[in-house]
N, C-alpha and C positions, 0 to 999 in steps of 0.2 A: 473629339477634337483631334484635328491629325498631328502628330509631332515630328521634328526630323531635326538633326542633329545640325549643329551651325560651325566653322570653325573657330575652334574657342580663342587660339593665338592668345593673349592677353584676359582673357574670361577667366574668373577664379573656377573651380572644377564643382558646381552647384546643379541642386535638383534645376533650377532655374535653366542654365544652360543646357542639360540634357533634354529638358521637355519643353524648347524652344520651338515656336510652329513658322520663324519666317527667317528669311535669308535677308541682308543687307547689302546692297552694292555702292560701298563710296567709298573711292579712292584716297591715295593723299593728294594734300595740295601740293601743285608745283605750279613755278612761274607764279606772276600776278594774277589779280583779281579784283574788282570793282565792285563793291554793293554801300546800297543806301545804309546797311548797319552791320558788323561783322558781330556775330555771337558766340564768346569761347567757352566749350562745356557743353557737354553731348546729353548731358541728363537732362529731368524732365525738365529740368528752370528752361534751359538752353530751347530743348525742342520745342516745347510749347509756348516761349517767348517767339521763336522764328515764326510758329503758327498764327499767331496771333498776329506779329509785323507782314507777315505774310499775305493775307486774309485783310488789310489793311493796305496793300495797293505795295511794299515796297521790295525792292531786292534784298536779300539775305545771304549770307554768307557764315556757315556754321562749322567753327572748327572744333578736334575733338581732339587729345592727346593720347589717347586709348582705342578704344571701341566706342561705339553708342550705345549709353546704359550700364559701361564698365563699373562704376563707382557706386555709390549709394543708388541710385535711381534702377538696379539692375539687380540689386545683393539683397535688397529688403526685406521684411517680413511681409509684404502686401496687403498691410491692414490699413486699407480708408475710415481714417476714422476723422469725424466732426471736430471741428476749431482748429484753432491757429494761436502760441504763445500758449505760457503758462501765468495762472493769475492777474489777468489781463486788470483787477480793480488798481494795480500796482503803476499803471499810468495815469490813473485818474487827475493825477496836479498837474500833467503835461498836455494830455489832449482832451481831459473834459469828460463828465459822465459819458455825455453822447458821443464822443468819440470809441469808448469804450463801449459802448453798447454798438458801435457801428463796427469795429473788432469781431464782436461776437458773432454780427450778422455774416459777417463777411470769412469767418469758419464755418457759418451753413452753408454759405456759397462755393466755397471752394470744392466740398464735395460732387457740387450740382453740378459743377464745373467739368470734373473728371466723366462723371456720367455724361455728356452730354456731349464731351470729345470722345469717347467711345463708342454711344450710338450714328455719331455722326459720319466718321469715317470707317464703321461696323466694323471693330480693332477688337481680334480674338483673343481675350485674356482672361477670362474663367470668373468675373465679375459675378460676385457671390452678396446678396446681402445680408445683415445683418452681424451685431456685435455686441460684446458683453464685455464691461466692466465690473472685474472682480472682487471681490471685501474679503482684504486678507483680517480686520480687525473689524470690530460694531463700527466704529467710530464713519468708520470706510461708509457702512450706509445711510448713514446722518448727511456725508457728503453727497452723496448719490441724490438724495432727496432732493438736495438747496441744489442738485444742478438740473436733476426733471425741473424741477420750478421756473428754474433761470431760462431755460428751454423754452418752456411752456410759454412762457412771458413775451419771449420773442417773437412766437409763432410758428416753432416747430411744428410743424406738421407729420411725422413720419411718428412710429408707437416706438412707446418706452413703456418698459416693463420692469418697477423693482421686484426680484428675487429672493423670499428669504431664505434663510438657513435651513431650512424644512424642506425646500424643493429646491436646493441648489442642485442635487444629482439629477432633477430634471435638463438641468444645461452643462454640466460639465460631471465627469466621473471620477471625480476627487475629491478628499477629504480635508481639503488644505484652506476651503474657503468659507466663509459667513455668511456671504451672501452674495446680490450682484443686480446690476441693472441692463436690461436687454435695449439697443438702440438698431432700431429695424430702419435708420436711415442713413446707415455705416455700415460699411463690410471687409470683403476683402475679395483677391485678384493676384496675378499673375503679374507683377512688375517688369520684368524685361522685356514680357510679349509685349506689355504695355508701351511698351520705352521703341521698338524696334516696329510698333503700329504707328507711333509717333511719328516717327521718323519716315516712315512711307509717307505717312499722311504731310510732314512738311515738304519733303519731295515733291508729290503732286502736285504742291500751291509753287514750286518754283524755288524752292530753297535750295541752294548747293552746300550739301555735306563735304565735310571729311576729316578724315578718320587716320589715326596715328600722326597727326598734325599739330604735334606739341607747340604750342608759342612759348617763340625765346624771347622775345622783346617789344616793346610796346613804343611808338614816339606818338604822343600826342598832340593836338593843336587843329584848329578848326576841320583838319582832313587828316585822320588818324591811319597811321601804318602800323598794321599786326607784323610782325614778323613770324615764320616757323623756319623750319630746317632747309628746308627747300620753296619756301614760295614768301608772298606777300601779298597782304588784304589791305588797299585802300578801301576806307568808311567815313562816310559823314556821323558817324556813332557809335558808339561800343556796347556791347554788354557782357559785362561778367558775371560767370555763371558757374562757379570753379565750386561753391561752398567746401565741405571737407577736404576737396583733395587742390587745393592750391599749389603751385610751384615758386611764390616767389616774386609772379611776374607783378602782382601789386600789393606792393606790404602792407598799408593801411589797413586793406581789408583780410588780410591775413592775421592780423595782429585780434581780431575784433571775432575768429569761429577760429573756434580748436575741434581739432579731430576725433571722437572718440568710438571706439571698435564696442561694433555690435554682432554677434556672432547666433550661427544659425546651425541646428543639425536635423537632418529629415530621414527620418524609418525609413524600414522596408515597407513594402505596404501592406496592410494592416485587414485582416479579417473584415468582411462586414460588419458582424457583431462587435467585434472588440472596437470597431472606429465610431459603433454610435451608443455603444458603452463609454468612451471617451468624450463624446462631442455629439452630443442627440439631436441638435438643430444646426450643425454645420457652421458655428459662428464663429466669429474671430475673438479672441479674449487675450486679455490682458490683465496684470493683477497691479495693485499700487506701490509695491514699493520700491525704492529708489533706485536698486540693481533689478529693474521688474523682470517679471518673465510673459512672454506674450506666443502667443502657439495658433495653429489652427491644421484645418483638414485639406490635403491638396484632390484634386478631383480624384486620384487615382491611388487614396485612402492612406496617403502617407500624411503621420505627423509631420509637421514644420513645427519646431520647440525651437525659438530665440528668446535674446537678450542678454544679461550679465555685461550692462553696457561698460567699458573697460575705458578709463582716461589714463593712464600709462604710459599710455605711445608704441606699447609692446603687447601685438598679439600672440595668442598662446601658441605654445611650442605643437600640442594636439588639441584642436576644436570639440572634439570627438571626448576628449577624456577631460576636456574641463566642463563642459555643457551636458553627458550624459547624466551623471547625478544631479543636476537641477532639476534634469529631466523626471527621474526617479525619484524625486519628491513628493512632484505633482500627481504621476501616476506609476506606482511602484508596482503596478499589475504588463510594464511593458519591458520588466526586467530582461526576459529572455530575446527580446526584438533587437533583431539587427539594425544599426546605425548605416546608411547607404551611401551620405552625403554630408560633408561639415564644409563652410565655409565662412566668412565674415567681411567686416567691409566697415567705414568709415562717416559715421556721420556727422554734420558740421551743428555746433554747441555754439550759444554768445550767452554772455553772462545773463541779460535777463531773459532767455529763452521766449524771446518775441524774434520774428524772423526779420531780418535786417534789407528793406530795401531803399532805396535810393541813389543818388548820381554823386561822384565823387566831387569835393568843394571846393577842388579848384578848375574840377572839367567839367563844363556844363552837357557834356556830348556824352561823357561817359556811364552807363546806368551799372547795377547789380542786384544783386538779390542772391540770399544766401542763411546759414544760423538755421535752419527749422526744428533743429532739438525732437525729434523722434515724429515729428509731423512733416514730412516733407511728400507726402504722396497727394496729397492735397493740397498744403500750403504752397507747395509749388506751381502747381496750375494759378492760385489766385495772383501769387508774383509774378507769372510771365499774363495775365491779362491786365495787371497792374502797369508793368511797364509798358504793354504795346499800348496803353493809352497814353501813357507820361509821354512816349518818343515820339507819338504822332502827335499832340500837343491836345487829347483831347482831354477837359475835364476829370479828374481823378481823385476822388475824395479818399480812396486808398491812400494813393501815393503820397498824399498831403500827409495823411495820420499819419502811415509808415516812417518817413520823412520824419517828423518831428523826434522821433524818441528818440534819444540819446544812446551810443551803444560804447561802454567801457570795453578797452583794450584790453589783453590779459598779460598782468606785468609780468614779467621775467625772459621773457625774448620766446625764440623758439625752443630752444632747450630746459627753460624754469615752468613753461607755461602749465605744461599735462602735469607734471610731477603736485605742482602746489592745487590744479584741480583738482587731481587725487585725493589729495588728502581733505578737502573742501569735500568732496561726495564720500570718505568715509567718515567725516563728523555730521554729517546728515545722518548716516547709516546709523551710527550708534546714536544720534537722535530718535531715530525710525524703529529701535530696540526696546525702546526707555516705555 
């Protein structure tokens, strides 16, 4: 794959950015502008919302306050991995067994989803399959089982493989785990190329980007004006697309995802030997617990080691010297390897970590979609084909289920909210000890 350097302006300084394979060209907005729907948010929700309204016959208009891809949708660990929400039985008195089994389906979907925008517009992004969930405790593979099952049940198609203790050094080259389940219908990829192939790909359908096009203000009412710093977007519809990095411009749904920093560092690159002494099938992995750790192989043999998901509000002073030893946990044979790249980024959290979509209740014109709690490489593609059906009025059993759940605010304002999260995910933790 060819690589070449992009200007980064606003890019955190990541393996990602340096082995970027494609250039962007979109400007700010100035003056007005007319489209059947303005979309604010250059990640994936944002692009592959445009894609989809796109693709569906109408004008689009996509503004971005950063880059495209700057935020979660550019920073991530690039692991596609299967579902959507966490414990999804936990809606059961709101939308119904079937509802929840329709949930689940629609977490295999979303991965299908990503595939199938990627072979479609042949968008070079190192699309790898396969993935491994790791058993930091017995307990962990009892889980594993009830969810091949659950799988099974639905009609998974793709192979699952539990792991035991005995042959875990066949999948990973550490001593930290019990066991593990292989899902050969999940993997992992290059997220910004991903984010910046999007982006060409809504371009070609006729979408107009751009980029460092903060909106300051919003007036709503049957013909909705975005406001930015220098221009303005009439729309007969909105969509908000901001998840973690919201500015303000609508508080309801600001109140409803908190931000929480998830942080990345990537070796130098790595022996042949020593990377499939590390990682013998190239898979993506991740382990259970609640500050989990999740890593994998980039083409060009460098570790990618994230996580130590942080609710704080405060990123570390050095990426480098808070994430190395987690690193050296897992594999203390990478002691002397050079750290190349650290950086982090912000993901959007709702209390019950199901992703939040729907049209705000007093504006029937206005959509969002947002909350995907460490799943947003997927679940975001099923929320932007969720809303291009909701806005063109077609049928959406999505949208209906989504729709229904209830999503608690998080009391204490902007300033209470991360703090008393905190401490919410370290009594999980010392739960997760016991």
């Amino acid at each position: 794959m060819s690589r070449l350097a992009i200007h980064t302006d606003d890019y955190p300084d990541s393996w990602y950015v340096a082995s970027c394979n494609r250039r962007l060209e979109a400007g700010q907005l100035q003056g007005d502008m007319q489209a059947d729907v303005c979309v604010v948010g250059g990640g994936f929700t944002g692009l592959n919302t445009a894609i989809e309204l796109a693709q569906r016959g109408l004008q689009v208009v996509l503004l971005e306050a950063r880059r495209i891809g700057w935020g979660a949708s550019g920073r991530n660990g690039g692991q596609l991995i299967r579902g959507v929400g966490h414990n999804l039985e936990q809606f059961t008195d709101v939308i119904g067994a079937d509802g929840v089994r329709d949930l689940k389906l629609m977490g295999l979907e979303a991965v299908e989803l990503v595939r199938r925008r990627i072979e479609q517009f042949q968008i070079d992004c190192d699309l790898t399959w396969g993935f491994c969930d790791l058993a930091n405790k017995p307990r962990h593979m009892d889980d594993f089982k009830a969810d091949r099952d659950d799988l099974l049940s639905l009609g998974y198609r793709h192979e699952l493989t539990l792991v035991e203790r005995e042959q875990i050094h066949t999948v990973v080259g550490s001593d930290r785990y019990v066991g593990g389940m292989i899902d050969m219908g999940s993997g992992h990829l290059h997220p910004l190329n991903l984010a910046l192939g999007e982006a060409a790909a809504a371009q070609s359908l006729g979408v107009r980007l751009y980029e460092r096009s903060a909106v300051t203000r919003i007036e709503y009412g049957s013909r909705i004006t975005v406001h930015t710093g220098r221009g303005r977007v009439f729309a007969d519809q909105l969509v908000l697309a901001c998840n973690g990095y919201h500015s303000g411009i609508e508080k309801q749904l600001a109140s409803r995802v908190i931000p929480a920093g998830s942080y990345l560092i990537a070796t130098e690159p790595l022996s042949a030997e020593l990377a499939r002494e590390l990682n013998p099938r190239n898979l993506a992995m991740c382990d259970q617990r609640v500050a989990l750790d999740y890593y994998r192989l980039s083409p060009d043999r460098r570790l990618l080691f994230g996580g130590a998901c942080h609710y704080s509000g405060r990123d570390p002073s050095d990426i480098t010297a808070y994430m190395r030893p987690k690193m050296l946990k897992v594999f203390p044979q990478l002691e002397q390897v050079r750290i190349d790249y650290q950086w982090g980024g912000m993901i959007g959290i709702g209390a019950n970590r199901l992703p939040q979509i729907g049209r705000l209740p007093d504006q029937p014109n206005v959509f969002y979609a947002q909350a995907y709690s460490g799943h947003g490489l997927n679940a975001t593609h099923l929320a932007a084909r969720i809303l291009g059906e909701a806005i063109t009025g077609q049928a959406s059993r999505g949208f209906d289920l989504f729709s229904q759940v209830p999503h608690m605010a998080f009391p204490g304002g902007d300033r209470l909210r991360a703090p008393l999260l905190a401490l919410g995910m370290l009594w999980q933790k010392i739960r997760e000890s016991v």
